[in-house]
MIDOSE-1310 file (N, C-alpha, C; in nm, 2 decimals, decimal comma, always signed):
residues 74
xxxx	+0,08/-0,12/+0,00/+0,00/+0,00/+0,00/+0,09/+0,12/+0,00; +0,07/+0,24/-0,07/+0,13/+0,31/-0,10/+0,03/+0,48/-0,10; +0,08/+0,59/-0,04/+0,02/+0,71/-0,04/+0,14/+0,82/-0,05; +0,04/+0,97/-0,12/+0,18/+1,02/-0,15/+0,13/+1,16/-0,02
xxxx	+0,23/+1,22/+0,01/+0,31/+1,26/+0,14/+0,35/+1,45/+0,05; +0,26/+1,54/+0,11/+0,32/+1,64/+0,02/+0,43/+1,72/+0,13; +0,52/+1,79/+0,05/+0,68/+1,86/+0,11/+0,67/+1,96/+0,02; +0,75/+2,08/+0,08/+0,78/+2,18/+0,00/+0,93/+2,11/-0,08
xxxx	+0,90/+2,21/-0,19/+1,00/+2,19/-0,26/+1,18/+2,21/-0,15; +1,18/+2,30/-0,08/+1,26/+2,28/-0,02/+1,31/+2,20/+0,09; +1,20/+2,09/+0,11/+1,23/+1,95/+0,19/+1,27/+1,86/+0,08; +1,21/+1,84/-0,03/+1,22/+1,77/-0,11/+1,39/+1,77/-0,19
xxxx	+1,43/+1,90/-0,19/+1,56/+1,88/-0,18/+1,67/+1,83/-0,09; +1,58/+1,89/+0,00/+1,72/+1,84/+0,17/+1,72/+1,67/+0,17; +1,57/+1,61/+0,13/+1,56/+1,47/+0,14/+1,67/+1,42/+0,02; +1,69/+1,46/-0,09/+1,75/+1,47/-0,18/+1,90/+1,46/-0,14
xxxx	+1,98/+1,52/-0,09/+2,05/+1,58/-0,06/+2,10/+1,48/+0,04; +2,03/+1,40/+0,08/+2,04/+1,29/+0,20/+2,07/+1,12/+0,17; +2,01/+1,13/+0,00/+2,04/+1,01/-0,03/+2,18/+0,97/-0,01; +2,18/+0,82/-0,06/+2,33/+0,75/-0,01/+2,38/+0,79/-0,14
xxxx	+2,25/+0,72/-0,21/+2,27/+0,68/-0,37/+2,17/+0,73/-0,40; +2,18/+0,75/-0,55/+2,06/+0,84/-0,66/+1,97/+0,72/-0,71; +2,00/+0,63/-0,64/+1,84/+0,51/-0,66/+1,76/+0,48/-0,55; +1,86/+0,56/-0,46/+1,77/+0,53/-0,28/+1,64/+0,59/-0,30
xxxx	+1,54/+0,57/-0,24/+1,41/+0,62/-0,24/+1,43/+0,71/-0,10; +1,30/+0,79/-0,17/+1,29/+0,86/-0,01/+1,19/+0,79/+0,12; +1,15/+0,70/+0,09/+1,07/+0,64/+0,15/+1,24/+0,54/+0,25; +1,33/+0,58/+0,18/+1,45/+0,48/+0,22/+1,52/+0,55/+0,32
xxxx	+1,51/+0,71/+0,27/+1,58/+0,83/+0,36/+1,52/+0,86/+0,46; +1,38/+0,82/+0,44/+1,27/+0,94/+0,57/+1,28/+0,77/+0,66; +1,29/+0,67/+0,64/+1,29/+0,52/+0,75/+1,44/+0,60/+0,80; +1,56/+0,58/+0,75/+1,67/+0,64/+0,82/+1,64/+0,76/+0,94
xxxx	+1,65/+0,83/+0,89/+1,51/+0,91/+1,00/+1,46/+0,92/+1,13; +1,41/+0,85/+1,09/+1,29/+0,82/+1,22/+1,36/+0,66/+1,28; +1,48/+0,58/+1,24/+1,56/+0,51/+1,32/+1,62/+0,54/+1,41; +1,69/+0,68/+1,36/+1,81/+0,75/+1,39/+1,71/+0,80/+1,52
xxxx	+1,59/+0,90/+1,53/+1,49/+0,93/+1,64/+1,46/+0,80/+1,76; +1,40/+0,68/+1,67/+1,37/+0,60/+1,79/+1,50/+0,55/+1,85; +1,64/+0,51/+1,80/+1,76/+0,46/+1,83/+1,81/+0,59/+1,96; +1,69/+0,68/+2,02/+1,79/+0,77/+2,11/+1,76/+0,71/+2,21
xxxx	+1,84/+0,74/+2,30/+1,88/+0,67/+2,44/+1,75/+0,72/+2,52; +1,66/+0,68/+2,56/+1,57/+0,71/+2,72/+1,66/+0,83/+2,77; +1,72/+0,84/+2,80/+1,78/+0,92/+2,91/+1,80/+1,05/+2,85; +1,89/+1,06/+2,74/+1,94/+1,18/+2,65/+1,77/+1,23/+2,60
xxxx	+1,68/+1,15/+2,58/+1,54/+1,24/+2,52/+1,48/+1,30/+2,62; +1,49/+1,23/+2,76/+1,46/+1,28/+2,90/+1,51/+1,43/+2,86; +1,68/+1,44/+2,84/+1,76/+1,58/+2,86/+1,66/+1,67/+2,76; +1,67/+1,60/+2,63/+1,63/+1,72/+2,54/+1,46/+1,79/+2,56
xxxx	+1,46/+1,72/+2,62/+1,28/+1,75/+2,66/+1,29/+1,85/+2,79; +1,34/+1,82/+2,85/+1,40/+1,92/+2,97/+1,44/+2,08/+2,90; +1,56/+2,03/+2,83/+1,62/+2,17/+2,73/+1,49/+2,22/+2,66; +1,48/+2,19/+2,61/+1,29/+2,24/+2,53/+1,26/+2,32/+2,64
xxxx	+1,18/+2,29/+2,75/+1,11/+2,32/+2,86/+1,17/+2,47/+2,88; +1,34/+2,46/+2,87/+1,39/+2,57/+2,95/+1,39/+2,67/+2,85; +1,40/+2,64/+2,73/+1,41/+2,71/+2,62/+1,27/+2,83/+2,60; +1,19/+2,78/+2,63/+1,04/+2,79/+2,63/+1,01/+2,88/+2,73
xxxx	+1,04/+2,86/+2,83/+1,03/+2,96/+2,97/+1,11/+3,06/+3,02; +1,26/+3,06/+2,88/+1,34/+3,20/+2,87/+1,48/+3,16/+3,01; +1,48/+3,02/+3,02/+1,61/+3,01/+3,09/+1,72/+2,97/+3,07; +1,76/+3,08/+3,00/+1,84/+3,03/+2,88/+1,96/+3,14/+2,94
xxxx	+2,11/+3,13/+2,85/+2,18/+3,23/+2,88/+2,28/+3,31/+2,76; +2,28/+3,40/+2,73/+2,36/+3,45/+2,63/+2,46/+3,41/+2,61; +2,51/+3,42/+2,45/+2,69/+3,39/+2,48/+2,75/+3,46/+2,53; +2,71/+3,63/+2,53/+2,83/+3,75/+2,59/+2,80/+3,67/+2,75
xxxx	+2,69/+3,66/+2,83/+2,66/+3,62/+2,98/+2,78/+3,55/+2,99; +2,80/+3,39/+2,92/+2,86/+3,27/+2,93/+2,99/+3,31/+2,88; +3,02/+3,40/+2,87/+3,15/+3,41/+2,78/+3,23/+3,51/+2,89; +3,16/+3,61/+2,99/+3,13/+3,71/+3,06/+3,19/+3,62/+3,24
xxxx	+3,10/+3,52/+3,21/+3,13/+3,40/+3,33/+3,20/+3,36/+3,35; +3,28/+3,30/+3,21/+3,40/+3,21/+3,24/+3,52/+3,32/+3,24; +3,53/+3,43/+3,19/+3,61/+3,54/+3,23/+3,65/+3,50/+3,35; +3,53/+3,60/+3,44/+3,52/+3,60/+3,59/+3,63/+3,43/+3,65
xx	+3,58/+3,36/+3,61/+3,64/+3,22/+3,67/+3,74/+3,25/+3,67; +3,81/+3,26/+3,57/+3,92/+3,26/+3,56/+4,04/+3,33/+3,64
């Protein structure tokens, strides 16, 4: 069974862009994909879902701040 899946033209290139080979399908690129997504560790998606969270609620830190910081350490 087979359905078609619409992309902007500029996904359509990045998937492009991704093949191994010029006979890979993209049905072959977008499985790579979503491997590479389910293949993440429990733990590390814990983190990035955390980072999301902090991102979202502005607690975040500049690079002059962090750059400003490790000065001081020093």
């Amino acid at each position: 069974m087979y359905t078609t899946i619409k992309v902007s033209r500029d996904m359509k290139e990045i998937l492009e862009n991704m093949k191994i080979s010029p006979s890979e399908s993209y049905e072959d690129v977008i499985w790579d994909l979503i491997e590479d997504h389910l293949e993440l560790n429990p733990e590390f998606r814990k983190s990035l879902e955390l980072a999301e969270r902090e991102i979202e609620e502005g607690k975040t830190v500049s690079m002059a701040e962090l750059l400003e910081e490790l000065e001081e350490t020093q």
